[in-house]
N, C-alpha and C positions, 0 to 999 in steps of 0.2 A: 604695690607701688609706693615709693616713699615719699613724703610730701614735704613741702619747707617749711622753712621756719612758720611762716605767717599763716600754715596750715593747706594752703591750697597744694595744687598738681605744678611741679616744675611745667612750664611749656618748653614746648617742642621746637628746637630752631625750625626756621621755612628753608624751604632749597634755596630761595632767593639767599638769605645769609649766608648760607655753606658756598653758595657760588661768588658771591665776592668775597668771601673770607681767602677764597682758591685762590680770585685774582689777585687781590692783598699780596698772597706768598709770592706770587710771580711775578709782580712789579719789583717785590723787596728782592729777590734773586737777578733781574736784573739791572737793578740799579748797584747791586754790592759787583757784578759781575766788572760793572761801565765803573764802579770807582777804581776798581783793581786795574781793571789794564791805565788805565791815565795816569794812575800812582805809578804803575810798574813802565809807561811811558818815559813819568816825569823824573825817574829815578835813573835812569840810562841816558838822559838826556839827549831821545830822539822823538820824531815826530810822529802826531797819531793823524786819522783821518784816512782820505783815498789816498791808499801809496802808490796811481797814477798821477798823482796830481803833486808828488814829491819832485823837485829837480828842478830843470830848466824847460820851461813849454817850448816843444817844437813848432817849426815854422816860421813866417816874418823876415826881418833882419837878422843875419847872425852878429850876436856881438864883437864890438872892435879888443877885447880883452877878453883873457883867461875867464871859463867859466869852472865856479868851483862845487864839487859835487862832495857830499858827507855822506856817508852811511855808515854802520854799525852793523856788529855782529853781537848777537846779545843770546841768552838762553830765556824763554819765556818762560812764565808762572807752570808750565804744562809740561816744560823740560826740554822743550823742543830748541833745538839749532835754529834762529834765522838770523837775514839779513835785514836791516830795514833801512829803508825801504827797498822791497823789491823788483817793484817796476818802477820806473821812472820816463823820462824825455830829456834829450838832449838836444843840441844846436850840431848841424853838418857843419864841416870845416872849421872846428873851433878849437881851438886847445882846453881842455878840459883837466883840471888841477882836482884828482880825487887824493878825500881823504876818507880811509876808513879805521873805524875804531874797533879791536877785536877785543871784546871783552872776555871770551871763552878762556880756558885753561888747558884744556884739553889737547892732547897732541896724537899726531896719527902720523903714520911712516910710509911714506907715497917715495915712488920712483925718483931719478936725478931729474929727469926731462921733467915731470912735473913740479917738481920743486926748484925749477928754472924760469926766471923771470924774463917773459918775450913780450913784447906787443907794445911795449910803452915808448915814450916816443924818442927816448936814449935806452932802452934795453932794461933799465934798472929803476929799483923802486930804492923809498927812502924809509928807513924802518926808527923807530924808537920806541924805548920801554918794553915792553914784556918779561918774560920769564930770566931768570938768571943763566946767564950764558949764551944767550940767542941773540943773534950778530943784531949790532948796530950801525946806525948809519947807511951810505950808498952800500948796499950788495946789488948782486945780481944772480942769485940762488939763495937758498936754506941748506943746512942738513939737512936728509932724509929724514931722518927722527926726532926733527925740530921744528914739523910744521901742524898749524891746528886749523886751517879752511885757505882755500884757494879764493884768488874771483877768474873764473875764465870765460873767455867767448871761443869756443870750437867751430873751426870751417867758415862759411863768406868770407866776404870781403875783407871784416877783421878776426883778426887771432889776434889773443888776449892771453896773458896765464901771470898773474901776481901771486906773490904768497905771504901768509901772517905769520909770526911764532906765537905760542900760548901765547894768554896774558900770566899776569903773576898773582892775579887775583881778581874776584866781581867788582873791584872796585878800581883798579891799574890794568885797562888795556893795552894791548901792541898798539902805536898808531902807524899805519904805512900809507905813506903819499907817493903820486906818481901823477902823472899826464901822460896824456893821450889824445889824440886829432883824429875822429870819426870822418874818413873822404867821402864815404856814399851812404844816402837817406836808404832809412830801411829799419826792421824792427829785429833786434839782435837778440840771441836767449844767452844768458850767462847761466854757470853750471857752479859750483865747488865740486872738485876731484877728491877732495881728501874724505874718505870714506868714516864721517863725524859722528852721523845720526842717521840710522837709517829711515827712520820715520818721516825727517826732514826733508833727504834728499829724495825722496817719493813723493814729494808735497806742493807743487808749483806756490812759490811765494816766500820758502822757507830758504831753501839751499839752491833754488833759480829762480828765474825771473826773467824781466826784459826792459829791453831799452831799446827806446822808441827815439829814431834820429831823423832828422828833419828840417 
């Protein structure tokens, strides 16, 4: 056995050492984990925390005004498709001014019907920026092979079906706005139809979600 400098026996770490040395590595893994998503939050400029607790609280008073809902479509560090936030709450009887930011690229070739804008509260959505060639302003449809995520609500009460074009880059999303007036309380699941990620849309939180009215 070979000895050190000053002649004696190396000693032997204790398991005590080796066992916080272990914790050591696991707080530093997650702490670089919690810097990344807040970075990769703050760089989309959307919100972290419980994505229940994103939106408008149900219940109370409904507001005497437009209530305005954001979301974003964004690709995570993991490559995954989502929304975020993807649950939310909203106010019954309200008019509700969404705006979402699609920051994706990607495009997917879905049917006329779903590439048809129903549920809003004049039929049509308001689009701007994305990809080169992909309609501006009031529409009310896409081309088939000009769309990269839906937001819809299938069956109850309401039907919903919006649609995005690519963005033109991570950096220039589509932005589409529209409203909508939720009549009956109740807890609604929204889908994406365009067949993006499959990963995603097998994922509750990524490519659905819900919205909780009230």
């Amino acid at each position: 056995m070979r000895t050190n400098e000053s002649g004696t026996l190396p000693r032997k770490a204790t398991s005590g050492n080796v066992g916080w040395s272990a914790l050591g590595a696991i707080a530093l893994v997650g702490v670089t984990l919690s810097v990344g998503w807040f970075a990769f939050a703050a760089f989309y400029g959307v919100g972290v925390g419980n994505p229940a607790s994103q939106g408008v609280p149900s219940g109370g008073n409904a507001p005497s005004g437009p209530v305005h809902m954001y979301l974003a479509v964004v690709t995570t560090p993991g490559g995954m498709d989502q929304y975020l936030p993807a649950n939310f709450s909203l106010p019954v009887n309200t008019e509700i001014d969404f705006t979402i930011q699609n920051y994706d690229n990607g495009i997917n070739n879905l049917s006329a019907s779903i590439s048809t804008v129903s549920g809003t509260s004049d039929g049509t959505e308001h689009v701007s920026g994305g990809a080169l060639g992909a309609p501006t302003g009031v529409v009310s449809s896409l081309p088939v092979g000009d769309t990269s995520h839906t937001f819809s609500i299938l069956g109850g009460p309401q039907h919903l079906n919006v649609v995005m074009p690519p963005a033109m880059g991570p950096n220039q999303p589509t932005v589409v706005t529209f409203s909508v007036t939720f009549t009956s309380a109740g807890t609604y699941t929204w889908v994406c139809l365009a067949p993006c990620d499959p990963n995603s849309m097998q994922a509750p939180g990524f490519m659905s979600g819900t919205i909780t009215v009230g």
